[in-house]
BAFI-3210 file (N, C-alpha, C; in Angstrom, 3 decimals, decimal comma, padded with zeros to 6 digits):
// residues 114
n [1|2|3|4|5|6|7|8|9|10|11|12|13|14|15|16|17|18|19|20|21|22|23|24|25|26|27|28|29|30|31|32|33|34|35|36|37|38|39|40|41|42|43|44|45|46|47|48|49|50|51|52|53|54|55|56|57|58|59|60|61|62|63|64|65|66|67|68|69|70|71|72|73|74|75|76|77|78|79|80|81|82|83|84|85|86|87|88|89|90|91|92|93|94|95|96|97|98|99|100|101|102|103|104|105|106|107|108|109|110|111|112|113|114]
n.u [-017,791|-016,020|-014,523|-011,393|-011,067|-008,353|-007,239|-005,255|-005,217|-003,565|-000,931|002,189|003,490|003,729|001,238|001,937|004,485|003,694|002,359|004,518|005,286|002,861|002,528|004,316|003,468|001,084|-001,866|-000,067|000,660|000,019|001,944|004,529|004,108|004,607|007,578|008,499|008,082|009,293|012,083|012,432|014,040|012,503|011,124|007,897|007,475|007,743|005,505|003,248|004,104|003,273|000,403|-000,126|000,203|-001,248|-003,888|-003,981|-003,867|-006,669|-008,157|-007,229|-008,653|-010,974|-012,230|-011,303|-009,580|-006,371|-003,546|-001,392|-002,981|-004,219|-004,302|-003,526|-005,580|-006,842|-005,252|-005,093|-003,754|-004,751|-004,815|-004,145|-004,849|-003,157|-000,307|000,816|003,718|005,484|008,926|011,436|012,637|015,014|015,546|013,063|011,531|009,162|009,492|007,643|006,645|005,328|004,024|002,827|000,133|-001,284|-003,719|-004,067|-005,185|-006,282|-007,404|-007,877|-008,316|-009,328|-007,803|-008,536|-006,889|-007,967]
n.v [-014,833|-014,400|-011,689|-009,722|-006,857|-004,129|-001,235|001,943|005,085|008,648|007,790|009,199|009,531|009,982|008,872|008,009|006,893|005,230|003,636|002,293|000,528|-000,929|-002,603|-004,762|-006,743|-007,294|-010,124|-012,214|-014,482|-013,764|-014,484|-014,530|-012,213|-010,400|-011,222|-010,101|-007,519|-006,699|-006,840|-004,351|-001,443|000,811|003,370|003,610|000,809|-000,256|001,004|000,117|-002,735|-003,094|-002,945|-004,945|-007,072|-006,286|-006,422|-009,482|-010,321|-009,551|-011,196|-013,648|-013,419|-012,266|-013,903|-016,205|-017,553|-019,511|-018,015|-018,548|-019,395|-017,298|-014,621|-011,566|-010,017|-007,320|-004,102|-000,670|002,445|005,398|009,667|010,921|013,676|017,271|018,658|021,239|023,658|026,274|027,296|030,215|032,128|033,777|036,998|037,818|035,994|033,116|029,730|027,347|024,065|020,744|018,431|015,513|013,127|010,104|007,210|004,195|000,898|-002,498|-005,825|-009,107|-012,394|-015,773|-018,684|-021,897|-025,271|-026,944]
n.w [-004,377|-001,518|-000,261|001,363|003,164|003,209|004,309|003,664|004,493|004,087|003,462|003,584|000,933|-002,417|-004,865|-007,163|-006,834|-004,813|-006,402|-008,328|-006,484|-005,633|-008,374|-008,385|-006,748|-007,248|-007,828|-007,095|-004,077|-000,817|001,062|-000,348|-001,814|000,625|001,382|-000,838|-001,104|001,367|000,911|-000,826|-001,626|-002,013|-000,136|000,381|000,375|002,413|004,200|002,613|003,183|005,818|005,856|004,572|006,162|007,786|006,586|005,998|008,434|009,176|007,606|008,900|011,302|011,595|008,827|009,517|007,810|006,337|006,285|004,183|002,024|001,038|-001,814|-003,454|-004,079|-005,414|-005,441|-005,443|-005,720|-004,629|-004,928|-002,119|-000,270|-001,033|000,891|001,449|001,113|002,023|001,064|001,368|-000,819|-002,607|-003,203|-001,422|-002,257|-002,893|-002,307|-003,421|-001,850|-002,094|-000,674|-000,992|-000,705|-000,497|-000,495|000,377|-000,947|-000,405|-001,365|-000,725|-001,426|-000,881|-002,129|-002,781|-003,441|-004,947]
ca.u [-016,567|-016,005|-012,988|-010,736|-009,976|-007,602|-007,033|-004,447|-005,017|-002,691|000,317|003,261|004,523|002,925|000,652|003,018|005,833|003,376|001,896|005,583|005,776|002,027|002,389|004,738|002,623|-000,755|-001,955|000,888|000,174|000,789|003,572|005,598|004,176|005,261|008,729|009,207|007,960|010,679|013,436|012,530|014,619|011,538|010,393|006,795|007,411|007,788|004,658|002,790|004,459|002,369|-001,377|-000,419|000,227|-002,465|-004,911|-003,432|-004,219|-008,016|-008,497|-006,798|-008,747|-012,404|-012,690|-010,893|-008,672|-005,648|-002,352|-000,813|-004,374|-004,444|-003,966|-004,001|-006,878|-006,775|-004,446|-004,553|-003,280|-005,529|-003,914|-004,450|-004,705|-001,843|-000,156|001,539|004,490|006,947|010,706|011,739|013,637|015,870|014,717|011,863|010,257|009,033|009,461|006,194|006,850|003,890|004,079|001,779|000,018|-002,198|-004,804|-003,969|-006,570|-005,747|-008,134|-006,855|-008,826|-008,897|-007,816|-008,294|-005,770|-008,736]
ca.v [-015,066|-013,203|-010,760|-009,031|-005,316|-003,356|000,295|002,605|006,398|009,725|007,608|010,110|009,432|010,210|007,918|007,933|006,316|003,855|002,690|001,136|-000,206|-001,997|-003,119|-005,886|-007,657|-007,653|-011,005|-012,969|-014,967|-013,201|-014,336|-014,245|-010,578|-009,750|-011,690|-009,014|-006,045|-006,433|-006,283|-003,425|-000,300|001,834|003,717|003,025|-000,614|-000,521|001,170|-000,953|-003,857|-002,959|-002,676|-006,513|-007,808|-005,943|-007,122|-011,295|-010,524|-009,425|-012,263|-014,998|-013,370|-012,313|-014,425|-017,790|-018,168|-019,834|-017,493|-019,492|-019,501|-015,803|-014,120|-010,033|-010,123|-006,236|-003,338|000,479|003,326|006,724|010,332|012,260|015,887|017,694|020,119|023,174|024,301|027,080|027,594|031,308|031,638|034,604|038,578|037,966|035,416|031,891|028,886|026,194|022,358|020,293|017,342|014,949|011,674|008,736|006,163|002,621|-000,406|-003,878|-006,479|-010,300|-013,469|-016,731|-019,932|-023,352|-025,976|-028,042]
ca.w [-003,646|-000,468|000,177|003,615|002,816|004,306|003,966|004,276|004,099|004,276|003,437|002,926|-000,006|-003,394|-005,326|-007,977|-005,884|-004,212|-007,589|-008,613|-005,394|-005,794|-009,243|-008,442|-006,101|-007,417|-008,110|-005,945|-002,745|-000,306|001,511|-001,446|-001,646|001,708|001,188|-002,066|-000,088|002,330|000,084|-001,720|-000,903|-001,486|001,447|000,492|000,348|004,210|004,215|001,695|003,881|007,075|005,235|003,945|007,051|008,517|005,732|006,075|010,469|008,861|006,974|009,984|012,938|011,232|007,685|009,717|006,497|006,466|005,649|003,284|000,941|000,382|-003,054|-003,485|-005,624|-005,937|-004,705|-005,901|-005,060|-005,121|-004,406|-000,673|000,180|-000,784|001,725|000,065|002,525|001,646|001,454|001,134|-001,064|-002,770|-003,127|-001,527|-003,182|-001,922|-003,790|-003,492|-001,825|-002,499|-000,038|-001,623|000,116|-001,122|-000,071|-000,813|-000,700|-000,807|-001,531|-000,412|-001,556|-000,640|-003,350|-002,135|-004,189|-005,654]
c.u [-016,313|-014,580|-012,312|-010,292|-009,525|-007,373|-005,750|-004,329|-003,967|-001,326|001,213|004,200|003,228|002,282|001,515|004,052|005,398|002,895|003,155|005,816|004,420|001,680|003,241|004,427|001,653|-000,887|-001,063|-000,104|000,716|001,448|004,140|005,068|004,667|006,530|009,100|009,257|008,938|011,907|013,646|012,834|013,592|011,116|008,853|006,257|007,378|005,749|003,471|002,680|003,262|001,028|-001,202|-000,432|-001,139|-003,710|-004,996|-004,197|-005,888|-008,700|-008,483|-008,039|-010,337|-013,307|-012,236|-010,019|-007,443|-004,519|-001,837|-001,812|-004,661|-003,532|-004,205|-004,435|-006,906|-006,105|-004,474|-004,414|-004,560|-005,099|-004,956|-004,670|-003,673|-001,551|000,609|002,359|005,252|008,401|010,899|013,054|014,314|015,672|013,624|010,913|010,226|008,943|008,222|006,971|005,432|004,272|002,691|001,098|-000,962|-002,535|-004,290|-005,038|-006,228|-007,008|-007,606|-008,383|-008,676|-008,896|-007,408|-007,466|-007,638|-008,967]
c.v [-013,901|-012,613|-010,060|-007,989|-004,669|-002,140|000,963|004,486|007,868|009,128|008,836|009,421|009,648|008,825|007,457|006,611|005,107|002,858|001,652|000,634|-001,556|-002,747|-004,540|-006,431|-007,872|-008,759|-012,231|-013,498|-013,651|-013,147|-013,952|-012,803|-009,793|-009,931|-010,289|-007,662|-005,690|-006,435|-005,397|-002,500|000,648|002,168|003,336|001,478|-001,181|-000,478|000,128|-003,128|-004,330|-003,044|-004,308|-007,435|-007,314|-006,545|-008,851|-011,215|-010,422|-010,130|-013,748|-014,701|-013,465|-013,261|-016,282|-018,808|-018,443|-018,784|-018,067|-019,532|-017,962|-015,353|-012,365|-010,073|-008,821|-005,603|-001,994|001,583|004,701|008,321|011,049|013,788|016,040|018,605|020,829|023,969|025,327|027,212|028,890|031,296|033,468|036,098|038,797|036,647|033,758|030,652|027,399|025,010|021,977|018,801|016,128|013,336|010,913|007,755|005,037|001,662|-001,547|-004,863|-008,130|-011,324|-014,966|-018,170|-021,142|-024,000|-026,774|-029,040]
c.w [-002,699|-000,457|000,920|002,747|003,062|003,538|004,457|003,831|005,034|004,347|003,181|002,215|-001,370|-004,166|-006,533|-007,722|-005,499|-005,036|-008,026|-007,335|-005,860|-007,039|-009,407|-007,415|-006,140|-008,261|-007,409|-004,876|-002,202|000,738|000,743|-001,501|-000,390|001,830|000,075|-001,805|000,954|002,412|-000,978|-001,181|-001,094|-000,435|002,049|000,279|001,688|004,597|003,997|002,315|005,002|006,861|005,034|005,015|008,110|007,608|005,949|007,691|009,968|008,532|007,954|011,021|012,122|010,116|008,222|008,122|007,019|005,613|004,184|001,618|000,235|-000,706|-002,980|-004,895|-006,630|-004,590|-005,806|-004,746|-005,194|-004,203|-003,908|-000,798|-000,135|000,163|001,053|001,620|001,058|002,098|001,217|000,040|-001,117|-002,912|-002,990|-001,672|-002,207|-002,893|-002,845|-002,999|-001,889|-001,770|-000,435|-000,751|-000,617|000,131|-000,876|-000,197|-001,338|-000,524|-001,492|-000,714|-001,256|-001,998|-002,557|-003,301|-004,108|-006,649]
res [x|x|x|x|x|x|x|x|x|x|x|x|x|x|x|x|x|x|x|x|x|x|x|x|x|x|x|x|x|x|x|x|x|x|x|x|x|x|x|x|x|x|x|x|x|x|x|x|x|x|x|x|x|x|x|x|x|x|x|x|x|x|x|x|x|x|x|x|x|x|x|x|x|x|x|x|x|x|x|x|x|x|x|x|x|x|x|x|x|x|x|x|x|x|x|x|x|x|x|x|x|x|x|x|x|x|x|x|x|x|x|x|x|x]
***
C-alpha cells in the first residue's frame, strides 16, 4: 500500500507540546483531522494544521487521490536542535532559556469504501 509524506522540520515549539497536539488525530480522516486542528487553542495546532493541508495538496496533485479518501496512517513528533539563549539575571549571574524545536512527519493513506 502506497503512502504521501509530508514533513515539517524546526517547528518552534517543543516536541512535548506538539505530541498532545498529534495524538488526537492519528488514525482520523483527514478532514475531520483538519476540522479538530482548527479548533484547538494550541499554538502548535496551527502549525500541525499547515503540514496536513500541505500533506492532503501532496497526495491531490502527485498520488491523484481524492481528499475525502485520506486517513493519517502515521504522525510523530521527533525533537530539533535546541538553542540555549540567556537572560541576565541578578549579581551577576545568568539564568539559562532553552528554546526547544521538533520535526514532525505525517504519513496520509488512502481507504477506498469497498
Amino acid at each position: 500500500m502506497e503512502e504521501v509524506r509530508a514533513t515539517l522540520r524546526f517547528a518552534p515549539s517543543s516536541a512535548q507540546k506538539m505530541r498532545r497536539v498529534i495524538n488526537v488525530i492519528r488514525g482520523r480522516k483527514a478532514p475531520q483531522a483538519l476540522a479538530l486542528l482548527q479548533s484547538m487553542p494550541q499554538t502548535a495546532a496551527h502549525d500541525v494544521a499547515k503540514l496536513l493541508r500541505s500533506a492532503m495538496a501532496n497526495a491531490e496533485e502527485n498520488a491523484g487521490w481524492r481528499t475525502e479518501d485520506l486517513v493519517v496512517s502515521g504522525i510523530f513528533a521527533n525533537e530539533g536542535p535546541t538553542r540555549r539563549w540567556r537572560r541576565f539575571g541578578a549579581r551577576g549571574r545568568f539564568k539559562p532559556i532553552l528554546r526547544r524545536t521538533s520535526h514532525v512527519t505525517i504519513t496520509l493513506r488512502e481507504v477506498t469504501a469497498e
